[in-house]
C-alpha positions as CSV (number, residue, x, y, z in Angstrom):
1,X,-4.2,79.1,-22.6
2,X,-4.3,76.6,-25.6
3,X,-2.1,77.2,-28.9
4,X,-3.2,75.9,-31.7
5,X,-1.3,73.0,-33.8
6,X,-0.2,73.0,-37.3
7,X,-0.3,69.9,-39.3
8,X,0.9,69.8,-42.4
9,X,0.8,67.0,-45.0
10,X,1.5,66.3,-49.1
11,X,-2.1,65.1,-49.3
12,X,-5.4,65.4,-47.3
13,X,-5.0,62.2,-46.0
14,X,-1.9,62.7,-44.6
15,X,-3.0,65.9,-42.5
16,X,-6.5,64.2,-41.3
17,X,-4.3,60.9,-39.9
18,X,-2.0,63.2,-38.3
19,X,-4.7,65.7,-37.0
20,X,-6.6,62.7,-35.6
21,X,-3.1,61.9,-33.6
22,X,-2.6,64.9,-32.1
23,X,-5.0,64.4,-28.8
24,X,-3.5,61.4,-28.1
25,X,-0.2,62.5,-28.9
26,X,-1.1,65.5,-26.6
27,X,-1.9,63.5,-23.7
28,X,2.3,61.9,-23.6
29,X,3.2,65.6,-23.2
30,X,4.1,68.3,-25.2
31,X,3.6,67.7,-29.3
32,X,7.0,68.7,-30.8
33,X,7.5,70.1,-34.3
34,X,10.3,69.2,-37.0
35,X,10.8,73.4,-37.4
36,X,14.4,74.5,-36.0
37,X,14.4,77.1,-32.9
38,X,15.9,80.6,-33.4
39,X,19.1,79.5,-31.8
40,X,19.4,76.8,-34.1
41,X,18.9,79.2,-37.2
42,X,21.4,81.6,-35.4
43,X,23.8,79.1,-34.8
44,X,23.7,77.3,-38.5
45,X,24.2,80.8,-40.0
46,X,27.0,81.7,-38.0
47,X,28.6,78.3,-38.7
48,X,27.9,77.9,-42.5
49,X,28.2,82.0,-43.3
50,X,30.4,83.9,-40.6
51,X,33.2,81.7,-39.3
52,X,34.8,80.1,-42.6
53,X,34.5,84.1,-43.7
54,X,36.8,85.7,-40.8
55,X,38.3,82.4,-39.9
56,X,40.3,83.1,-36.6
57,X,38.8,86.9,-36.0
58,X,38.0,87.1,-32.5
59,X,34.5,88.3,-32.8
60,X,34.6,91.1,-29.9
61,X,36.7,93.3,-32.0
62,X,36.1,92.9,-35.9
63,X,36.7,95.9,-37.6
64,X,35.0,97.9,-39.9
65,X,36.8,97.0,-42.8
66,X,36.7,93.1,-41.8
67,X,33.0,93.1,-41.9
68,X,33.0,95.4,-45.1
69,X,35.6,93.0,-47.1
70,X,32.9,89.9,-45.5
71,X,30.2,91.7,-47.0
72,X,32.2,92.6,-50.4
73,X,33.1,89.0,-50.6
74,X,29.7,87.3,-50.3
75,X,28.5,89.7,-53.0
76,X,30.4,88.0,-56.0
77,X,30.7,84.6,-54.8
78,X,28.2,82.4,-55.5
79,X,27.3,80.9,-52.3
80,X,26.5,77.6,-53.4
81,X,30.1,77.0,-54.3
82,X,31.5,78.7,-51.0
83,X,29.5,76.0,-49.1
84,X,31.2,73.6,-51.8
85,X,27.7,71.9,-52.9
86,X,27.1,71.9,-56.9
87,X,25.2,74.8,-58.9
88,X,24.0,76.2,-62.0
89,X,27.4,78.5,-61.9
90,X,29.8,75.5,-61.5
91,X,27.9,73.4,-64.4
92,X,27.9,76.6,-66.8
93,X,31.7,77.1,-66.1
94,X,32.5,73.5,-67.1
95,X,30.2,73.7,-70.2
96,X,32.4,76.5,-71.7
């Protein structure tokens, strides 16, 4: 069975060169895309998101109210300044 290929591009031009490609490209093996797998999602969000939050929590037995204060927590903080990156909050704050 055949799956079709997506080819994306800013400009026509762009997606009819790298259409044209894709037979040849095809014919090396299998055409790889730049998209991240599920695993790699899961395993970014865990890293970024749930780890800093419970820290050295082993994750067979997080209570209720663990996961509750997580969830409390990530409700009022701005999650661009959890991850330590700059926002719109921070650059608001040091206007005032």
């Amino acid at each position: 069975m055949r799956k079709k290929k997506w080819v994306y591009g800013r400009t026509r031009e762009q997606v009819h060169d790298k259409w044209i490609k894709l037979p040849s490209q095809a014919l090396n093996g299998p055409v790889t895309t730049s998209a991240p797998t599920l695993a790699e999602y899961y395993e970014t969000f865990v890293r970024v998101h749930i780890v800093p939050a419970l820290g050295a929590k082993r994750l067979g037995r997080p209570s209720v109210r663990d996961i509750q204060q997580w969830i409390n927590r990530r409700a009022v903080t701005c999650q661009c300044c959890a991850q330590h990156e700059t926002c719109g909050a921070q650059n608001a704050a040091q206007t005032r």
